[in-house]
N, C-alpha and C positions, 0 to 999 in steps of 0.2 A: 377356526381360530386364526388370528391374524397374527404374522411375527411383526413387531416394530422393528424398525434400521434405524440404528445408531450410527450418526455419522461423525467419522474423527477428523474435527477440524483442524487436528493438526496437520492431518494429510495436505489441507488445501495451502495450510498456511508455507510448509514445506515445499509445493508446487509451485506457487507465489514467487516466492525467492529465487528458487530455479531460475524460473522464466524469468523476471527481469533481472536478472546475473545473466543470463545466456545475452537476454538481449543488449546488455552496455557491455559485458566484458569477450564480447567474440565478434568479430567480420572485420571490416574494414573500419567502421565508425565507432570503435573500440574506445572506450573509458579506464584508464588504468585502475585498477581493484582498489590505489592508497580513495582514489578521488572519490571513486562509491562511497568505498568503507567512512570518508571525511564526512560527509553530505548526510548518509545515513546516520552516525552517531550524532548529527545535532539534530535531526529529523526527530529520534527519538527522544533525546535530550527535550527537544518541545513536547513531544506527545504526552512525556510521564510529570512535565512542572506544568505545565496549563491546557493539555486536553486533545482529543479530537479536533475541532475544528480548528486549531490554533496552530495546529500539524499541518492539518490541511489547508490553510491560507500561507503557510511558510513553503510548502509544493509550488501552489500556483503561484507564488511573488517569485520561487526561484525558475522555474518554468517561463517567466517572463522576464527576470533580471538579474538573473545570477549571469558567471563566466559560461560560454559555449560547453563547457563540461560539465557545469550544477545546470543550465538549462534541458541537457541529454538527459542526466538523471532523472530531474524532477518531471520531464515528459515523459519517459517509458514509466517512474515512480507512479504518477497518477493514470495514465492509461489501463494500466496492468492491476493496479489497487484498486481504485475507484472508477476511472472510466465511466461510460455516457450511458444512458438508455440505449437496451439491446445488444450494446457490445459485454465481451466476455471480459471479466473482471473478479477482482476478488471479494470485493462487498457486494458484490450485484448478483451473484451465487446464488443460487434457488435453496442449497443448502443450510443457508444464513435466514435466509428467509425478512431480510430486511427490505423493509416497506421503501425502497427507493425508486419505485419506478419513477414517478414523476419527478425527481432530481437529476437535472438538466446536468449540472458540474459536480467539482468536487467542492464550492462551497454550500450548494444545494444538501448535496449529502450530508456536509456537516453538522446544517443547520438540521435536517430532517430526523438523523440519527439523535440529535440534539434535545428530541420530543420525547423520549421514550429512555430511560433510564436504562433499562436493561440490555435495550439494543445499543446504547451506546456505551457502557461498561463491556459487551461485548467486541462490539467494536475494534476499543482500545485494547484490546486484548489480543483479537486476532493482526489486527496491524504489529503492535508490541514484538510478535513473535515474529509475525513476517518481517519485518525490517532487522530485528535481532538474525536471524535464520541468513537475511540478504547479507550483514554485515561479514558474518564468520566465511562468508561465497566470496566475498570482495576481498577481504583480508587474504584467506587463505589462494587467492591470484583463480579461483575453479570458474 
């Protein structure tokens, strides 16, 4: 008799947040928590009025055009979130089980997730949290 494993993604989404709070708000190339917490409340602001991909095209435009502090963000934001083929990330989780291997970027992923309804109500869900989870890390200065 086989046991199934339940996996609670809220753990990863809680790990998620961790890790990029740890990564902008501690070392030397430190982001102060108001500048996260700013970045992140319009992040999510986009994710819950127009979507997934609409989220993630507002990462990569601030990753390339926002001020030195939304560009910090929004690079450790997508690395840590969505990140590339092979690298460790949070959509690319064996546990998600989301069909992105062959999505190159994070617009790739958008549009991939963008195929399948369920993985992409998921998705937004687990981002939702994770950014939610990042905000209260930022705010609260940890």
């Amino acid at each position: 008799m086989s046991v199934a494993t339940i996996e609670n993604l809220d753990f990863y989404c809680v790990d998620y947040a961790q890790r990029v709070a740890g990564h902008l708000m501690q070392g030397d190339n430190r982001v102060p928590g108001e500048d996260v917490a700013q970045l992140v409340t319009r992040l999510l602001s986009i994710l819950h009025e127009n979507g997934v991909y609409a989220s993630l095209l507002y990462v990569v435009w601030k990753r390339y055009n926002g001020t030195k502090r939304e560009r910090r963000v929004a690079t450790i934001v997508e690395d840590l979130l969505v990140g590339k083929p092979g690298e460790d990330s949070l959509l690319r989780l064996d546990a998600l089980s989301f069909s992105l291997k062959d999505s190159a970027d994070a617009l790739a992923v958008g549009k991939t997730l963008s195929k399948n309804l369920e993985e992409l109500f998921l998705a937004k869900d687990i981002l939702n949290r994770t950014l939610t989870y990042l905000r209260y890390h930022a705010k609260s200065g940890m």
